[in-house]
DOVEX-258645 format. One line per field, with one value per residue (C-alpha): residue number from 1; x, y, z negated. Coordinates in nm, 2 decimals. Last residue first. Layout:
N
num: c(NUM|...);
x: c(X|...);
y: c(Y|...);
z: c(Z|...);
end
This chain:
511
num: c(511|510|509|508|507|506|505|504|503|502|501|500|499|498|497|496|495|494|493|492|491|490|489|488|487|486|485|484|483|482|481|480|479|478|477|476|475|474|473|472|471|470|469|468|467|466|465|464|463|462|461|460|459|458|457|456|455|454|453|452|451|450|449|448|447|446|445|444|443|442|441|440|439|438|437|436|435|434|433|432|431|430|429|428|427|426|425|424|423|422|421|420|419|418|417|416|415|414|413|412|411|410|409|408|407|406|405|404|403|402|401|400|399|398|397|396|395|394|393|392|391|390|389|388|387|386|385|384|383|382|381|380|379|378|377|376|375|374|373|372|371|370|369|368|367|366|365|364|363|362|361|360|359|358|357|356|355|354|353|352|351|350|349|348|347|346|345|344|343|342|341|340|339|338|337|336|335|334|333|332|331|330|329|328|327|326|325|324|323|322|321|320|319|318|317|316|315|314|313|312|311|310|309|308|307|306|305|304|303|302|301|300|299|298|297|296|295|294|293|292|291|290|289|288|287|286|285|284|283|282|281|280|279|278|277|276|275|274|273|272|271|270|269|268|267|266|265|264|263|262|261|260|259|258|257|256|255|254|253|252|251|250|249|248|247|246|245|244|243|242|241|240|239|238|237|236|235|234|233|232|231|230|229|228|227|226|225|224|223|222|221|220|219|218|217|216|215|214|213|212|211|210|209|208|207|206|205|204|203|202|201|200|199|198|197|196|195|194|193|192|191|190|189|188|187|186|185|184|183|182|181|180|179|178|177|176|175|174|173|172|171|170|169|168|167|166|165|164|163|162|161|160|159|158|157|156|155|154|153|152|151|150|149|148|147|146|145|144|143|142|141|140|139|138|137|136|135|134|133|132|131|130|129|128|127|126|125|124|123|122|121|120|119|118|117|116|115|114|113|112|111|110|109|108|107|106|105|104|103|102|101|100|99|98|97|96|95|94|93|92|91|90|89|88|87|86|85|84|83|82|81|80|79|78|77|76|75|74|73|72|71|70|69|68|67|66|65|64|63|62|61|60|59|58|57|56|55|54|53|52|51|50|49|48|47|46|45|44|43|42|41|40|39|38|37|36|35|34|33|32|31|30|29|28|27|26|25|24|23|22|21|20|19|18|17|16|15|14|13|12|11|10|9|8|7|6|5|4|3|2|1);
x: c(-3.56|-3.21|-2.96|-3.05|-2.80|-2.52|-2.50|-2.34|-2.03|-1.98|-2.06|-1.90|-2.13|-2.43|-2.33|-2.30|-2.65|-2.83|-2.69|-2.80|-3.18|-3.31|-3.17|-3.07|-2.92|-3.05|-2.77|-2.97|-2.72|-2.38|-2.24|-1.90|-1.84|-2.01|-2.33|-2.54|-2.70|-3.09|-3.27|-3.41|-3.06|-2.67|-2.39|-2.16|-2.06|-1.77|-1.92|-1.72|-1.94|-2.05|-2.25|-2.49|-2.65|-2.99|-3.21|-2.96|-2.74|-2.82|-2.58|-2.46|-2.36|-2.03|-1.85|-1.53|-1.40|-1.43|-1.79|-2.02|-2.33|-2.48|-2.86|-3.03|-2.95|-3.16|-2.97|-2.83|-2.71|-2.68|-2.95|-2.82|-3.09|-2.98|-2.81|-2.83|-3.09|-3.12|-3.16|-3.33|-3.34|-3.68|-3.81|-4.20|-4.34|-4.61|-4.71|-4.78|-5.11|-5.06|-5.16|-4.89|-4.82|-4.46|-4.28|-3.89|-3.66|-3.34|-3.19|-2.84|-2.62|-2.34|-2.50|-2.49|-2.41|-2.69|-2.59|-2.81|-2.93|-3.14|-3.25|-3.62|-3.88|-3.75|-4.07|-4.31|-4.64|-4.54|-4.28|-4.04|-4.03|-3.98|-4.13|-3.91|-4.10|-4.09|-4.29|-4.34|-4.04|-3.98|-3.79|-3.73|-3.66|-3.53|-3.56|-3.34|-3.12|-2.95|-2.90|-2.78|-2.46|-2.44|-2.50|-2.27|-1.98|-2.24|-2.40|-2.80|-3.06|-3.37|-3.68|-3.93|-4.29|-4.60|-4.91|-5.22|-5.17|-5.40|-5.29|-5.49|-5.39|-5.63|-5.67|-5.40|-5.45|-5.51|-5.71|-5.64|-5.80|-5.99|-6.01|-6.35|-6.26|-5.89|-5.74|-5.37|-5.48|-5.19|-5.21|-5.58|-5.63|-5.72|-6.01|-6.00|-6.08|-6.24|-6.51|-6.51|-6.88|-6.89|-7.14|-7.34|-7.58|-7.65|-7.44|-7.26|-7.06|-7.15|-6.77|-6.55|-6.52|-6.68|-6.44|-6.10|-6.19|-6.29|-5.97|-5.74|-5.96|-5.78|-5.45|-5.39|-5.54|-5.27|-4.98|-5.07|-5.09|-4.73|-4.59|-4.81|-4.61|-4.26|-4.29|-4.38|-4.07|-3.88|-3.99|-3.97|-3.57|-3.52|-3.51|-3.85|-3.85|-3.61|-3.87|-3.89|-3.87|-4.24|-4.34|-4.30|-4.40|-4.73|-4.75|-4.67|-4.90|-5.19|-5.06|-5.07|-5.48|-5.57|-5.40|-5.57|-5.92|-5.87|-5.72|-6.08|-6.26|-6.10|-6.21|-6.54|-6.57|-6.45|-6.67|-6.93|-6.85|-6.93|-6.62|-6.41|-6.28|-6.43|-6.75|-6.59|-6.62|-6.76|-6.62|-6.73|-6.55|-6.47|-6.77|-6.69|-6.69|-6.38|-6.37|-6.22|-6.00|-5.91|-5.51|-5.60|-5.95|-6.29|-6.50|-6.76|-6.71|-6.46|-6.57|-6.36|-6.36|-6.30|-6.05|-6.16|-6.06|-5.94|-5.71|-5.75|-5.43|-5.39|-5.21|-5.19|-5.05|-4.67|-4.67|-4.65|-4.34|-4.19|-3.80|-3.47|-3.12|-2.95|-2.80|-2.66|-2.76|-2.66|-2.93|-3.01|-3.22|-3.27|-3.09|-3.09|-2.99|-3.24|-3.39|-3.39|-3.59|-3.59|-3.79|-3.84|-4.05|-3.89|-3.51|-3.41|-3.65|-3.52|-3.14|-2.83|-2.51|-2.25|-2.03|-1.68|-1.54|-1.70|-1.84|-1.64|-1.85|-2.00|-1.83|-2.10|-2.38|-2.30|-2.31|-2.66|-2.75|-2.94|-2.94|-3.20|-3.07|-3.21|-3.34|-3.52|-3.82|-4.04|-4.39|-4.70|-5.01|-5.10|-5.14|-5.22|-5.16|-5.11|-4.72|-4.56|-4.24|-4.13|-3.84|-3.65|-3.53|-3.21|-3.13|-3.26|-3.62|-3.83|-3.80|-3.95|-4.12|-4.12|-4.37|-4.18|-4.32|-4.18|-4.32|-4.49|-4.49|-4.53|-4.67|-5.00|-5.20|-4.83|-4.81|-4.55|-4.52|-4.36|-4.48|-4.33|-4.16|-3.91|-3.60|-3.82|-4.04|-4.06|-4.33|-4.35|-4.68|-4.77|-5.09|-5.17|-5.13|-4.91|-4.60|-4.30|-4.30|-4.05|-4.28|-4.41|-4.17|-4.36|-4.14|-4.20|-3.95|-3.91|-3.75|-3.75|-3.77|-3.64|-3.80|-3.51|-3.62|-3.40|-3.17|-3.22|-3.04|-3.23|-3.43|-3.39|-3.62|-3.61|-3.90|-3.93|-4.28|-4.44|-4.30|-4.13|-3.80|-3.64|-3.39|-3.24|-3.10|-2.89|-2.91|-2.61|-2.70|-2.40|-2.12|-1.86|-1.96|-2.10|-2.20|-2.52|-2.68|-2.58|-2.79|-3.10|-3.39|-3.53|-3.89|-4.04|-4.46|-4.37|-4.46|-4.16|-3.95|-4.05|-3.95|-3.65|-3.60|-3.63|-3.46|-3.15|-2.98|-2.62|-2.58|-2.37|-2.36|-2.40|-2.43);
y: c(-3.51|-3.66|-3.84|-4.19|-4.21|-4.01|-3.57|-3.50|-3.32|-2.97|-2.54|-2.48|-2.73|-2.58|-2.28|-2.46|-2.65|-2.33|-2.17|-2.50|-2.39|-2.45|-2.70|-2.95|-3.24|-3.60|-3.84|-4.05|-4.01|-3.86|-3.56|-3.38|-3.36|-3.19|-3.09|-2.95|-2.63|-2.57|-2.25|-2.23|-2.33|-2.34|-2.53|-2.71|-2.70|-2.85|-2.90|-2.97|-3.18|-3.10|-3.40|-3.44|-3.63|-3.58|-3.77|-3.97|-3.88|-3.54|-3.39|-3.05|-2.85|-2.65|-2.41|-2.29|-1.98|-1.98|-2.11|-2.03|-2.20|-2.47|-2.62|-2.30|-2.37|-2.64|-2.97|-3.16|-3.47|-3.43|-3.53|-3.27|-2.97|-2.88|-2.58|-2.20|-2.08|-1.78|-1.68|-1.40|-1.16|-0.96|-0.62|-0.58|-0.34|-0.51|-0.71|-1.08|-1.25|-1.58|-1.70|-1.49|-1.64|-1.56|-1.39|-1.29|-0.99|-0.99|-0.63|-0.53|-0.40|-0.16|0.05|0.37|0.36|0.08|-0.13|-0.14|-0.43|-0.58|-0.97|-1.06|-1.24|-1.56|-1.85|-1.90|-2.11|-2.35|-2.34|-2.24|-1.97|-2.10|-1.91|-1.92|-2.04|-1.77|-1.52|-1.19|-1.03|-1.13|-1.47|-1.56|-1.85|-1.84|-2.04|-2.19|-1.88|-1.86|-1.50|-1.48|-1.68|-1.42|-1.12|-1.19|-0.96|-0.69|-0.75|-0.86|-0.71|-0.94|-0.77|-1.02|-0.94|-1.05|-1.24|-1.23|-0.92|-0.72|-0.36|-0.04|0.32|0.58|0.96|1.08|1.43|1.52|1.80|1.94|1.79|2.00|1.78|1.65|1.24|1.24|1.08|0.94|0.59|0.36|0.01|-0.07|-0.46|-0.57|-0.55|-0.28|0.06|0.13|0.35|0.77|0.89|1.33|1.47|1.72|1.73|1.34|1.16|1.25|1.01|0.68|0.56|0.80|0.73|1.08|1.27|1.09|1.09|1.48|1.52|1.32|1.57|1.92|1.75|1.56|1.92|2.10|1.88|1.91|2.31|2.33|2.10|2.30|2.64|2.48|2.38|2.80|2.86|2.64|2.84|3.14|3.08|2.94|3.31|3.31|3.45|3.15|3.02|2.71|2.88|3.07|2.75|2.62|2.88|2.88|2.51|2.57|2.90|2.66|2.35|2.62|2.73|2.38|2.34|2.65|2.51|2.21|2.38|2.57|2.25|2.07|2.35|2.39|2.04|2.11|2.36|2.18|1.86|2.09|2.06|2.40|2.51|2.80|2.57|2.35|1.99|1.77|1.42|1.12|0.79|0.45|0.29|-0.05|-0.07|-0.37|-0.46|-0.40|-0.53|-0.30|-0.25|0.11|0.19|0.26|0.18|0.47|0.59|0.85|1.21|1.50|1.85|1.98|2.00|1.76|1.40|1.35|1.03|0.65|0.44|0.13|-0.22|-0.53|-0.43|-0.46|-0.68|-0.53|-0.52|-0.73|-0.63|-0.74|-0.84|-1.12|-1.48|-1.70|-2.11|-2.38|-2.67|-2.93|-3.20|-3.40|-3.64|-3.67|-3.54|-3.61|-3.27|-3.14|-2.91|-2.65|-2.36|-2.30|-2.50|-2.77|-2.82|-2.71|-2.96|-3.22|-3.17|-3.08|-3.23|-3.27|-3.56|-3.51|-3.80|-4.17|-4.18|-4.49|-4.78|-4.91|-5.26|-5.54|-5.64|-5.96|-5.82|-5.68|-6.01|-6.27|-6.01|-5.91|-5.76|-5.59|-5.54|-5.17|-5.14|-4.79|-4.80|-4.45|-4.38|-4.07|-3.71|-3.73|-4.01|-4.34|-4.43|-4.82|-4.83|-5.19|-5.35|-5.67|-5.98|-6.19|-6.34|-6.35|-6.43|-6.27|-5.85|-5.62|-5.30|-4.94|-4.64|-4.28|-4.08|-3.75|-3.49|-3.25|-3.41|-3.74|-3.82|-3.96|-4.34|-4.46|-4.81|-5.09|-5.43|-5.73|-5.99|-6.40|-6.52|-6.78|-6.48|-6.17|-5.92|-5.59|-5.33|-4.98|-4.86|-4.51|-4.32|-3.98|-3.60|-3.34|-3.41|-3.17|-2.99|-2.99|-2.77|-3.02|-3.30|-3.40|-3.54|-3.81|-3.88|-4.13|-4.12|-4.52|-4.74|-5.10|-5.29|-5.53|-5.89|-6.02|-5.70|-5.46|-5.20|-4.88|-4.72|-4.38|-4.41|-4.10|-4.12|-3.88|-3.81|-3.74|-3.93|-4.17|-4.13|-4.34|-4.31|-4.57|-4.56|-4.74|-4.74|-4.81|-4.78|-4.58|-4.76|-4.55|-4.18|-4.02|-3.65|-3.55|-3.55|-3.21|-3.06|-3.16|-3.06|-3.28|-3.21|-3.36|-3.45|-3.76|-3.96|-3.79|-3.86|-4.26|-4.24|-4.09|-4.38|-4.59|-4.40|-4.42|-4.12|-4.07|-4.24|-4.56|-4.56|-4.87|-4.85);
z: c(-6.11|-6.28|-6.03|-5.97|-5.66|-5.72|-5.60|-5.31|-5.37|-5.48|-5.42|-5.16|-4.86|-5.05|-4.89|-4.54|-4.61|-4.68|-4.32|-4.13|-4.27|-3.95|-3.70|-3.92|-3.69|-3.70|-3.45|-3.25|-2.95|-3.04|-3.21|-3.21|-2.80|-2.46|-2.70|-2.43|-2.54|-2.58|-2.68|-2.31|-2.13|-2.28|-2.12|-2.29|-2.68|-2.84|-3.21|-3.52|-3.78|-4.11|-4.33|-4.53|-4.78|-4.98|-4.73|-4.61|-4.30|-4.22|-3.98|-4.00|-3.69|-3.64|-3.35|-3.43|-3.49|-3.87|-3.87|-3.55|-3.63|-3.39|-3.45|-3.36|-3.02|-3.05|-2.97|-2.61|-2.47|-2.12|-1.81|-1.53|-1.34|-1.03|-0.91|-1.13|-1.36|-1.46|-1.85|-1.94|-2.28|-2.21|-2.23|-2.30|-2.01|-1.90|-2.20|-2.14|-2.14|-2.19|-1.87|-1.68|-1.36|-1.21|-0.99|-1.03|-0.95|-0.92|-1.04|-0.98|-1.22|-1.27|-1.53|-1.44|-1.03|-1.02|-0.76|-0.40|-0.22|-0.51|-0.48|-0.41|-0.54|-0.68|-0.75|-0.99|-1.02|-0.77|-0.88|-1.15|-1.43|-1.77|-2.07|-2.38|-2.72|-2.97|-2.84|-3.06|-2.88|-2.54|-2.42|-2.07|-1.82|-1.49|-1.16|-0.83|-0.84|-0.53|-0.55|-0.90|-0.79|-0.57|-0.83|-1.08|-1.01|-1.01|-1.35|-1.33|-1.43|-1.44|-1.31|-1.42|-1.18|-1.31|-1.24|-1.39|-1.55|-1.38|-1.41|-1.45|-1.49|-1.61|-1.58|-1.34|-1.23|-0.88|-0.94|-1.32|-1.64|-1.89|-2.21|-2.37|-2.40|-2.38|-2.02|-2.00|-2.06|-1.94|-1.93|-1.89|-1.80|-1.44|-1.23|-0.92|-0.85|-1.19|-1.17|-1.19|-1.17|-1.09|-1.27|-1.10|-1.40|-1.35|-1.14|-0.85|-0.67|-0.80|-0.69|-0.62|-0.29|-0.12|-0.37|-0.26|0.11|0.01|-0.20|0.09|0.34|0.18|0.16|0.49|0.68|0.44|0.60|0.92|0.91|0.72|1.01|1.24|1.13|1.12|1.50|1.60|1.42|1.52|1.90|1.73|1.65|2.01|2.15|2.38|2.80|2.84|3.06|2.92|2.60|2.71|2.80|2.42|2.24|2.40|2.36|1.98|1.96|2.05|1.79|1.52|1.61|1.60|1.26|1.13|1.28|1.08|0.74|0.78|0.87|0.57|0.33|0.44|0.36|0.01|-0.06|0.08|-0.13|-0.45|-0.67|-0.53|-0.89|-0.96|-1.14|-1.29|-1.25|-1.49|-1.43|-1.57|-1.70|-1.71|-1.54|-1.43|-1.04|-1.06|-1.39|-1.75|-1.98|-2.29|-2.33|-2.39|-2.52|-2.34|-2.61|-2.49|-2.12|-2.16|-2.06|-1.81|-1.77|-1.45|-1.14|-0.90|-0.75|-1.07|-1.10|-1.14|-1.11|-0.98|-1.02|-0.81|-0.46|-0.63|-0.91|-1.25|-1.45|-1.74|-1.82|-1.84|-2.01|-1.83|-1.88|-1.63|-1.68|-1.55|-1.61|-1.85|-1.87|-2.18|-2.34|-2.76|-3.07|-3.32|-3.50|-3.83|-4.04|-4.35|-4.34|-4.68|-4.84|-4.92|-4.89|-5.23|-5.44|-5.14|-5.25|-5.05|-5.11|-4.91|-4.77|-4.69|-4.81|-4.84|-5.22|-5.35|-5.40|-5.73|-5.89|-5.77|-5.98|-6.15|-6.51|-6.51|-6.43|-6.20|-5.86|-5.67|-5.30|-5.03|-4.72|-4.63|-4.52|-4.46|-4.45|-4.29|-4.33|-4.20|-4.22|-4.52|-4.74|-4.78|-4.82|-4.84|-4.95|-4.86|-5.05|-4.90|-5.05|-5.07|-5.41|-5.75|-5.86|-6.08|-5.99|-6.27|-6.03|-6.14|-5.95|-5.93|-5.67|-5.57|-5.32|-5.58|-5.88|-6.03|-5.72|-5.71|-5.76|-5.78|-5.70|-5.83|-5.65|-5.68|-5.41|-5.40|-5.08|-5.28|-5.21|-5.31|-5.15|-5.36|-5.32|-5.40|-5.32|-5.25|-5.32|-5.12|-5.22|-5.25|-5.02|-5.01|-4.70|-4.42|-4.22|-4.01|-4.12|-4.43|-4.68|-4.94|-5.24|-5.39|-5.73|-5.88|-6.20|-6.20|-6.50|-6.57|-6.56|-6.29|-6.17|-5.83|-5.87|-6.00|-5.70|-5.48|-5.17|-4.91|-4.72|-4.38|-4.25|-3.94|-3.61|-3.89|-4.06|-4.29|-4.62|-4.85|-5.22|-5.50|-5.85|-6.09|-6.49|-6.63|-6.83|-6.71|-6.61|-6.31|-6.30|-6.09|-6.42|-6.46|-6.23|-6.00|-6.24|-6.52|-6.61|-6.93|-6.91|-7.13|-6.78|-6.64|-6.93|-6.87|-6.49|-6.51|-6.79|-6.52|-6.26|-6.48|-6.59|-6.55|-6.29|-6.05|-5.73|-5.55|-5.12);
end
C-alpha cells in the first residue's frame, strides 16, 4: 500500500546521519506533494522486521526506517549489520548495508534502483540471536510521476509505534489450536500428604538446644541431629523414674480390674446398687488410660534416637527426611513434656485441597485433572497422571462456607510451599482442539470482550471477542479472530489508549 509523508525516508536518513533525532509526532500528517513510501512487516521464530522504504523510482536514492525487533522481550535491537537489497526486473543486485542501526532498533541504509518493473526487496539481518531475511515483491517504477495515486487508510486502524512498544513488556501471540478442556474454577490450598509429615516433640520436661544451622525451611534427613534435651531434674527424666512410673500405673490398673470382677459378682447377686458397679468401670478406664500415658513417654524416651548423650543429654533426630515446616523450638527455652519442637514435611508430593461450592460438587467428582497457580509462579501447574491423580471428594459441606473440598495428588519437583493458597481450575471431560489465546490477550471494554490484532508493525487493530471456555491462562476464541491471526497479549491496555489518541501514523513518518 502508497502512503504518502511528510518526511521522506531519504532525508530521514540524511538528518539522522547529521546526529538530528526526529520523534513519532507531527510528521505523521500527510499533505499534497509529499514523497510516498510504502512499508512491509515479517515475523520469524525470533525477530519481527518492520521495513518502511520510499517508493521505488529509477534514479532516486530510496532511503528507509527499519526497524528490528526481538520478540523475547519485544526489545529494540542493538547490534548486528543489515542489508537492504533490491532485485530488479533484468536480475541485477542493489543493495544498501548498515554496519549498525542508526539507533536503537532502526536501520536506515538507501538503495538507487536502475531498471523499472517487477522486483523484490530482501532485508537481510545479522545479528544476535540469529540471522535472520524478510522478502517482500515489489515494484520500480520509471518516474516520480507514474507512481500510483496513494491509498485510502482502511478505517479503524490504530497506531502504535515501535519507540513506544520496546521495552516495556510488549508482546504478541498467533492465534492458533490447541487443546482445550472444561474447566471449574476453585479457591484452595497446598497441604502435606497424609503418612508423609512428622513432628518431633519432648519426650521430657527440660531445657532444650538447637543443632547449629537448624533453620525453618532447612532440609534435613532421616537420624539427623536436630537437637538436645536437658531434662530437669524434678521432672521424672531418668528412665527409672519413668519405669517406676509405668509399673505403678500397672499395678493400679491391675488392682481396678480386681474391684471390677468383685463389683461385678456382687451385682449378679444384687448384693451392689448399679451406681458402684459404673463405678468400679470408670476406675479401670481412668487406670487404662494412665498405663497408655506413662509407657507412650518411656516408648517415646527409649526411641529418641542417641538416647542419652553427654551430661544426660537427651539426642532428639529427625524421624524421617523431609523439609522443616514448623520450628516451634528456641535454642535455651524450657519446654514442657509432650511439647512439639519440630515439624517436618517432605514435599515431594503434595496434596491440593480444592474447595469447591456445593452445587458444584458432582461435576467436581469426575474431575479428570486440575491445574493451579500460587503466588510467585507464573506458569500454572497441571495435575494429571501418572504423576497426579484425584484423591478424594469431601462427604461433608462446610456449614461456613458452603463448600466441599476435592482433594488432589501430585509430585512437587519445584518445591512448592505447603501452605501457599492457590486459584484452581478442574478439569472436566475430554480435552477438544479450539482456537485459543492467552488469557491476557482479552480485555473487558464497555461490556464486551476485545483483543487487538497487529497487522503491521505499527498498525493495529481492535476486534470484538466471543469467548469459550477458559483453561491454564488459555480461553477458546468461539468468534472475532481466526487462525494466524498475531494478538498482543501484554501491553493490550497501551494499545487501547493509543486507540484515543489518533490514526496510525503514514508510512515514512519521521524517527
Amino acid at each position: 500500500m502508497i502512503r504518502s509523508a511528510t518526511l521522506t525516508l531519504t532525508a530521514v536518513a540524511l538528518v539522522a546521519a547529521c546526529g538530528h533525532h526526529h520523534d513519532h509526532g507531527e510528521g505523521h500528517d500527510h499533505g499534497d506533494g509529499e514523497t510516498p513510501s510504502t512499508s512491509f512487516t515479517r515475523w520469524t521464530a525470533t525477530h519481527e522486521i518492520f521495513a518502511e522504504h520510499d517508493v521505488l523510482v529509477v534514479g532516486a536514492a530510496a532511503g528507509s526506517a527499519i526497524h528490528v525487533t526481538l520478540l523475547d522481550g519485544h526489545r529494540a535491537a542493538e547490534a548486528g549489520a543489515l542489508t537492504f537489497e533490491l532485485r530488479q526486473k533484468d536480475g541485477t543486485l542493489v543493495t544498501g548495508r548498515a554496519e549498525a542501526p542508526a539507533r536503537a532498533g532502526i536501520y536506515q541504509p538507501t538503495l538507487t534502483p536502475t531498471v523499472a518493473g517487477p522486483c523484490t526487496l530482501t532485508v537481510r539481518y545479522a545479528g544476535p540471536p540469529a540471522t535472520e531475511a524478510a522478502t517482500e515483491d515489489c515494484q520500480v517504477y520509471p518516474t516520480a510521476q507514474a507512481i500510483p495515486a496513494e491509498e485510502e487508510e482502511p478505517a479503524g486502524r490504530i497506531a502504535y509505534l515501535k519507540e513506544q512498544a520496546w521495552g516495556t513488556g510488549f508482546a504478541t501471540a498467533l492465534v492458533a489450536a490447541r487443546p482445550i478442556v472444561r474447566t471449574l474454577r476453585a479457591t484452595g490450598e497446598l497441604r502435606p500428604v497424609t503418612g508423609r509429615q512428622a513432628q518431633l516433640a519432648a519426650p521430657v520436661a527440660g531445657r532444650i538446644e538447637l543443632a547449629p544451622g537448624l533453620a525453618l525451611g532447612a532440609v534435613v534427613e532421616r537420624g539427623q541431629l536436630l537437637a538436645e534435651l536437658i531434662p530437669t531434674v524434678d521432672a521424672g527424666a531418668n528412665r527409672a523414674v519413668l519405669a517406676a512410673d509405668s509399673q505403678g500405673a500397672a499395678a493400679e490398673l491391675a488392682a481396678a480390674t480386681a474391684q471390677l470382677g468383685r463389683a461385678e459378682r456382687l451385682w449378679a447377686a444384687r448384693a451392689i446398687p448399679e451406681r458402684q458397679l459404673d463405678d468400679a468401670r470408670t476406675q479401670v478406664a481412668l487406670a487404662r488410660a494412665k498405663v497408655a500415658a506413662v509407657r507412650g513417654r518411656l516408648a517415646q524416651y527409649d526411641a529418641s534416637a542417641g538416647g542419652r548423650g553427654a551430661a544426660g543429654r537427651i539426642a532428639l533426630r529427625a524421624p524421617r527426611a523431609g523439609r522443616i515446616a514448623d520450628l516451634a523450638a528456641i535454642s535455651g527455652a524450657a519446654v514442657d513434656a509432650g511439647a512439639p519442637l519440630v515439624t517436618i514435611v517432605d514435599g515431594e508430593r503434595l496434596w491440593l485441597h480444592a474447595d469447591v461450592y456445593e452445587p458444584d460438587v458432582a461435576a467436581a467428582a469426575a474431575a479428570t485433572g486440575a491445574s493451579f497457580t500460587v503466588d510467585g509462579v507464573a506458569a500454572p501447574i497441571a495435575i494429571a497422571p501418572p504423576d497426579g491423580r484425584l484423591v478424594s471428594v469431601g462427604a461433608a459441606v462446610d456449614e461456613a462456607t458452603r463448600t466441599v473440598p476435592v482433594v488432589f495428588e501430585f509430585a512437587n519437583p519445584g518445591g512448592l510451599r505447603v501452605g501457599s493458597f492457590a486459584s484452581v481450575e478442574l478439569h472436566l471431560g475430554v480435552a477438544r482442539e479450539v482456537l485459543a489465546v492467552p488469557e491476557t490477550a482479552l480485555l473487558r471494554d464497555a461490556g464486551r470482550w476485545v483483543a487487538y490484532v497487529q497487522l503491521e508493525g505499527e498498525a493495529f487493530e481492535r476486534r470484538l471477542i466471543e469467548p469459550g471456555e477458559r483453561a491454564g491462562g488459555w480461553v477458546e476464541i468461539v468468534g472475532g479472530l481466526a487462525a494466524g491471526d498475531r494478538v498482543v497479549t501484554a501491553g493490550a491496555y497501551q494499545v487501547k489508549l493509543a486507540a484515543a489518541g489518533g490514526a496510525v501514523p503514514g508510512h515514512g513518518h519521521a524517527h
